[in-house]
C-alpha positions as CSV (number, residue, x, y, z in Angstrom):
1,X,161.9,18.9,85.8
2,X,161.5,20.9,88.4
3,X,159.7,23.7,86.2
4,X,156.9,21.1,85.4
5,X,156.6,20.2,88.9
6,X,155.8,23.6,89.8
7,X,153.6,24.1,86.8
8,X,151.8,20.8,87.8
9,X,151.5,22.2,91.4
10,X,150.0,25.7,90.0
11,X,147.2,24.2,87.8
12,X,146.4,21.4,90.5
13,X,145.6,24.5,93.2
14,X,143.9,26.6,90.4
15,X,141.8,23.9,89.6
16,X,140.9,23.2,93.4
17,X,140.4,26.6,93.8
18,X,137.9,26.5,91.1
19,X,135.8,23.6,92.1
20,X,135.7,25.2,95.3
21,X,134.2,28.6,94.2
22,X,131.5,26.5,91.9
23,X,130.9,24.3,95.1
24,X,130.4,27.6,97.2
25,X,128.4,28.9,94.4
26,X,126.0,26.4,94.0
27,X,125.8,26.4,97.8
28,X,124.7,29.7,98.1
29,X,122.6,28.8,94.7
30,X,120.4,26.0,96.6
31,X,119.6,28.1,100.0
32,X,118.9,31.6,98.0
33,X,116.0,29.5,96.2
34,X,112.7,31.1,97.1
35,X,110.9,29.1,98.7
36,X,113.2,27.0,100.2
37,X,111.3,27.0,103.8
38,X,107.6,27.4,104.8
39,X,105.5,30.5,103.8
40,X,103.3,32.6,106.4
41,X,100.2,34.3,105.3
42,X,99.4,37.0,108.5
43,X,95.3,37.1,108.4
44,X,95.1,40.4,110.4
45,X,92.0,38.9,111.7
46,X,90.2,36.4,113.6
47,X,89.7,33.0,112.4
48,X,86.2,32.3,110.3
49,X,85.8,35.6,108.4
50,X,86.3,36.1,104.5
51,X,89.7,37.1,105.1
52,X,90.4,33.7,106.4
53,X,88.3,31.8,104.8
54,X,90.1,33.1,101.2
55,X,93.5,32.6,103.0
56,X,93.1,29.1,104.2
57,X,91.7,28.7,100.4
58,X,94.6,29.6,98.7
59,X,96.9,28.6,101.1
60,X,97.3,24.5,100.2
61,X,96.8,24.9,96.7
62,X,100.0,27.6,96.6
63,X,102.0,24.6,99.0
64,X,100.9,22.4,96.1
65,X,102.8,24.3,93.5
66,X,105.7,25.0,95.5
67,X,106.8,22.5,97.4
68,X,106.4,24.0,100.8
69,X,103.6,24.7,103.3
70,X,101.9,27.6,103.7
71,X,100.7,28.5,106.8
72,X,97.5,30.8,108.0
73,X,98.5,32.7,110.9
74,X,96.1,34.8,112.5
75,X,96.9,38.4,114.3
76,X,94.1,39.8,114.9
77,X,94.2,43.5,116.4
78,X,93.4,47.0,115.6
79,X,90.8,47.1,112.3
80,X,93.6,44.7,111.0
81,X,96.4,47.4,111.5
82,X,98.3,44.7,114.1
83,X,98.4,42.2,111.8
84,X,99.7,44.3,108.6
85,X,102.3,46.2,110.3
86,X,103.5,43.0,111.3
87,X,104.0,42.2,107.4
88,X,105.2,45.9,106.9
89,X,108.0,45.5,109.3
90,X,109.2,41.6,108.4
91,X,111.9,40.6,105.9
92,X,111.4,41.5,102.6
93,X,112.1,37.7,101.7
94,X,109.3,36.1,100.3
95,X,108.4,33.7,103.8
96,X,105.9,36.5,105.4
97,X,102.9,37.7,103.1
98,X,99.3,39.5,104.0
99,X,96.0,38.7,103.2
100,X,95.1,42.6,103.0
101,X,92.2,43.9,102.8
102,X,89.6,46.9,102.1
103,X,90.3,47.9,105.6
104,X,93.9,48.1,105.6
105,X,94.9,49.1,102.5
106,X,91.8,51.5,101.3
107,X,89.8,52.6,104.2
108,X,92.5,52.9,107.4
109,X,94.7,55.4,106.1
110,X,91.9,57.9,106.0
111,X,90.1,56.3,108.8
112,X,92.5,56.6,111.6
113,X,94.7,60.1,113.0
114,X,97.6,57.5,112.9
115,X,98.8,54.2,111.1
116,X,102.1,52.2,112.3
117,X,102.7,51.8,108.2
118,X,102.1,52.9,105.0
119,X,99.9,50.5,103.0
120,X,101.3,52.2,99.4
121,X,104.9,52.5,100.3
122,X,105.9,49.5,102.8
123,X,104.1,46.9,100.9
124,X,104.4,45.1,97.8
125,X,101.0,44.2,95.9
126,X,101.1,40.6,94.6
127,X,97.4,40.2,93.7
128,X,93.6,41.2,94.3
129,X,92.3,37.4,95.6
130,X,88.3,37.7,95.6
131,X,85.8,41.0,96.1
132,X,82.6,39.8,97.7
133,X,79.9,42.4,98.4
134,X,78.9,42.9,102.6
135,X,75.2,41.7,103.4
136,X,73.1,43.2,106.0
137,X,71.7,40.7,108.6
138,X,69.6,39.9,111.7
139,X,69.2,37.6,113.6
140,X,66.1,35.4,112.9
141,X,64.5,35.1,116.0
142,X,65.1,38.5,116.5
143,X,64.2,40.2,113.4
144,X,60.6,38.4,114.2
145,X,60.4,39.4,117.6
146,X,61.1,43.3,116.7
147,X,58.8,43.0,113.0
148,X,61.6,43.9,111.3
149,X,61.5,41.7,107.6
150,X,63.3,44.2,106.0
151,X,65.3,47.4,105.2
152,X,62.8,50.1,105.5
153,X,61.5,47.9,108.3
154,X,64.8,48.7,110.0
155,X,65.4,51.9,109.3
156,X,61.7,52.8,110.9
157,X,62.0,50.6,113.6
158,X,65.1,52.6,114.5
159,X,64.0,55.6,114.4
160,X,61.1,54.9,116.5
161,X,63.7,53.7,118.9
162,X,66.2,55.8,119.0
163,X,69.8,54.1,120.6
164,X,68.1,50.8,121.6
165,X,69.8,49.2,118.5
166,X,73.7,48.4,118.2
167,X,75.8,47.2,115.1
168,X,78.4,44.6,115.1
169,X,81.3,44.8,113.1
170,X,84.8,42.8,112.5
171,X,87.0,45.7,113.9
172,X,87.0,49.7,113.6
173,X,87.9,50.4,110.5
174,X,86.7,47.3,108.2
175,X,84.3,47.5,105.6
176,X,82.0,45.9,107.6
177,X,82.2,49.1,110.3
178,X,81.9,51.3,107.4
179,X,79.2,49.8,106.0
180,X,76.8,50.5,109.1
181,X,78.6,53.6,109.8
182,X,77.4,54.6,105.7
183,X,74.1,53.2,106.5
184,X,73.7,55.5,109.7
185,X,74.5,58.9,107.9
186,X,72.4,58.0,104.7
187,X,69.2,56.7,106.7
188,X,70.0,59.4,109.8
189,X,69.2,56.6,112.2
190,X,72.0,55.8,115.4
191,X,73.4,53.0,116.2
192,X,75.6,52.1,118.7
193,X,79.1,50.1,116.9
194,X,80.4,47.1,118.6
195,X,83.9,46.2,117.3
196,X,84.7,42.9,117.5
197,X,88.3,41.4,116.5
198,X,87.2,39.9,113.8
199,X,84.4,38.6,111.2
200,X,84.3,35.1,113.1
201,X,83.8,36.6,116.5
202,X,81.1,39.2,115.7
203,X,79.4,35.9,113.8
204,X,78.9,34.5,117.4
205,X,77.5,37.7,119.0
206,X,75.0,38.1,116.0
207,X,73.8,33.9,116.0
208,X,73.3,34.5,119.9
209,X,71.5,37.6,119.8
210,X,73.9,39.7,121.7
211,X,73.8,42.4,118.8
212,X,71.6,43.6,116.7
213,X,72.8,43.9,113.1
214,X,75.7,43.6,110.9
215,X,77.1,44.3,107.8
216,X,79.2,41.5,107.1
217,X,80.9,39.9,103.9
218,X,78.8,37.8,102.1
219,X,80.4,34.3,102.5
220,X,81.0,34.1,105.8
221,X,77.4,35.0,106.4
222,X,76.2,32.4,103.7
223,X,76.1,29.5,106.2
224,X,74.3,31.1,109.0
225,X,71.5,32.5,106.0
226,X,71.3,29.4,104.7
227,X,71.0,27.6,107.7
228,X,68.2,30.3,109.1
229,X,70.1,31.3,112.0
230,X,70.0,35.4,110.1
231,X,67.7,36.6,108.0
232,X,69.7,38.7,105.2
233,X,67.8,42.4,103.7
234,X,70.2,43.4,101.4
235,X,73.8,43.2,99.8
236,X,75.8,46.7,100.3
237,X,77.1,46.5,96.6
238,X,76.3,48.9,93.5
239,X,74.6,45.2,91.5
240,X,73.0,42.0,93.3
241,X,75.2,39.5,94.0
242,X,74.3,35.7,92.0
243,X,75.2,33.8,95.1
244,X,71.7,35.3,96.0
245,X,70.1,36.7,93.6
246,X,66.5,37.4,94.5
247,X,68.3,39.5,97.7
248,X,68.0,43.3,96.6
249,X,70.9,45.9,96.8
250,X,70.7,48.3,100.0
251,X,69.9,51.1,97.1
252,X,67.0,49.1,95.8
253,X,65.7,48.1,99.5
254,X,65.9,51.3,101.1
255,X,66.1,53.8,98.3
256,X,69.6,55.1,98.7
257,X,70.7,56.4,96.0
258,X,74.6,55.7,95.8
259,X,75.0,53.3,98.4
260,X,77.5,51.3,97.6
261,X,80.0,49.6,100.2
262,X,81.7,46.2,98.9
263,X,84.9,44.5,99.9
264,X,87.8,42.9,98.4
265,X,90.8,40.7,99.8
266,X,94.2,40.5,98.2
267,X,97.6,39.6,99.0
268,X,100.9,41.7,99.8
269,X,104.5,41.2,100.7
270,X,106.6,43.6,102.2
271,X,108.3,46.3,100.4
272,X,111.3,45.2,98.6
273,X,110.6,41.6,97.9
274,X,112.4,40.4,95.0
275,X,109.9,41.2,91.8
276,X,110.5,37.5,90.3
277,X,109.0,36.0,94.1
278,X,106.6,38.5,93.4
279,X,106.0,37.3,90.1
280,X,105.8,33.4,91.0
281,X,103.6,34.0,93.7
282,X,101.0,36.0,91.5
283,X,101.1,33.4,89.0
284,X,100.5,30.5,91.2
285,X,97.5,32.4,92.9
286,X,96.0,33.7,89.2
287,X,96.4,29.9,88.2
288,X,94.5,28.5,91.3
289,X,91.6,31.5,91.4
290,X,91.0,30.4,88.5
291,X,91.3,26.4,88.2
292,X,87.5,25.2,88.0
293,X,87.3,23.9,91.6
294,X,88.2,26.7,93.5
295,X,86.7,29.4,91.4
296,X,83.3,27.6,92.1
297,X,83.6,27.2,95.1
298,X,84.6,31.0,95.4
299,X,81.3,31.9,93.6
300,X,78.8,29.7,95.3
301,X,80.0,31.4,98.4
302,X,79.4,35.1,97.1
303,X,83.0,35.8,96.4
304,X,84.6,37.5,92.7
305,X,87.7,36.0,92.5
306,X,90.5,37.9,90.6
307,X,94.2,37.2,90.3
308,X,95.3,40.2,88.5
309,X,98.6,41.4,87.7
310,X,101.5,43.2,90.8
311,X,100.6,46.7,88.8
312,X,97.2,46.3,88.3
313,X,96.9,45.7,92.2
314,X,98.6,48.7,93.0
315,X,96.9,50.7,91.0
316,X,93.8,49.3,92.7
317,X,95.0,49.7,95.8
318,X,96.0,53.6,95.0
319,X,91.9,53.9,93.8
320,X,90.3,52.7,96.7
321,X,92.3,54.8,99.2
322,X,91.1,58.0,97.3
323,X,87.5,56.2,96.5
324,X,87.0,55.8,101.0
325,X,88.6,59.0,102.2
326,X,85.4,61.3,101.3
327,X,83.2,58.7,102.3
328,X,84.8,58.4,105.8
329,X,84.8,62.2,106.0
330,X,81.0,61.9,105.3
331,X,80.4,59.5,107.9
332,X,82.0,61.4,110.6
333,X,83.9,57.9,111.0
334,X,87.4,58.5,112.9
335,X,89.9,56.6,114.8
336,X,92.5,57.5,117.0
């Protein structure tokens, strides 16, 4: 009797014991699940520039899949360096991505002496988001008070005045600064470059006349063109861009053979994020890019969007970085 008692006793604890472990299991389970908190995108740059406009666009349709929010956050700072090596150095959990760009992962390695991170080896590529070509523009009143209604107008009005005219630019380092500072070595003309901390920012100083010219990204330029406030010469990529097409390239304007300048947004985890987070989040972004709405929306406003694959983005990534180094070389272009 007492035999079965004990017996009784043993498989009574083995059974607790086992519906403790599945309980603990499942715990651990349910707060492992990715995402089971809200998601921040780090926009290395001042609010109202492509970069943020494409976050803040893929932002709520990713919360929409998922469950959770995802939130824009802005850190402006450095040609975008601040905010990246903010990414760089955060969790490798899935609940801190970057909305990268030409700037910091193609043009800033070879652009400045020294970078706080390595944009190949402390970052995890989830997806090229949109390419949008740059698009060189004055401001209106301006433009008409100088007789300057277009590229070769420019380049001649510049070299008749030699350092009266200044560039804007969303930070040192951007495609936007390397457009100008392309456009100054090709056409031999100076210009003095004002950074700015972002796309938004410089936006404000071009609309009120403080500076000069700028190349920036096409859509968030598009409002201010289509609103008269700039007058746009020319897109900085190889082919015209079908948000405007009757604007000619910088090539065909000027006659510069090989000029060629675009940019392109994606986004990025840190190094070591789990490849299936990875894989859900480049899924959900491919899905939306291309859903009917936003993909319109994208192209009416001058952007390509993309969605490719985690390798495909790295290998990207990888191209650029060789693609800018000899043409920051050439442009004499240096930070540091």
């Amino acid at each position: 009797m007492t035999s079965n008692i004990n017996q009784f006793r043993r498989l009574a604890l083995a059974i607790c014991a086992g519906l403790t472990f599945f309980s603990a299991a499942n715990t651990v389970l349910a707060q492992s699940a990715w995402p089971s908190k809200p998601v921040k995108i780090v926009v290395p740059f001042a609010p109202g520039g492509t970069t943020d406009i494409l976050a803040r666009a893929v932002a709520p349709e990713l919360s929409k899949v998922f469950g959770q929010s995802f939130i824009v956050d802005n850190r402006a700072g450095a040609g975008g360096n601040l905010g990246a090596d903010i990414v760089a150095k955060s969790a490798p959990d899935g609940y801190t991505l970057l909305m990268g760009t030409v700037g910091t992962h193609g043009i800033n390695k070879s652009l400045y002496s020294r970078l706080p991170f390595d944009p190949q080896r402390d970052f995890a590529p989830i997806t090229l988001v949109a390419g949008v070509p740059n698009v060189m523009v004055m401001q209106t009143e301006k433009s008409k008070a100088l007789g300057i209604n277009n590229v070769l107008d420019f380049i001649q009005y510049a070299k008749a005045h030699p350092g009266q005219l200044n560039m804007a630019s969303s930070g040192n380092g951007t495609s936007i600064h390397l457009s100008g500072e392309l456009f100054k070595s090709m056409t031999g003309i100076f210009m003095t470059h004002i950074p700015y901390t972002g796309s938004g920012p410089a936006m404000m100083g071009m609309v009120s006349g403080t500076v000069d010219v700028m190349f920036d990204n096409l859509p968030s330029a598009m409002p201010q063109i289509k609103g008269g406030k700039l007058r746009a010469f020319a897109v900085t990529s190889s082919q015209r861009s079908a948000a405007m097409p009757d604007l000619p390239t910088i090539e065909e304007a000027a006659h510069l053979k090989g000029f060629e300048a675009s940019s392109w947004f994606g986004l990025l985890a840190p190094a070591g994020t789990p490849a299936d987070v990875v894989a859900k989040l480049q899924q959900a972004t491919a899905r939306a890019l291309n859903s009917p709405a936003i993909k319109e929306k994208l192209l009416a406003q001058g952007a390509i969007p993309s969605g490719n694959t985690p390798q495909e983005f790295a290998a990207f990534i990888d191209a650029e970085i060789r693609k800018w180094a000899p043409v920051v070389k050439a442009s004499g272009a240096r930070v540091d």
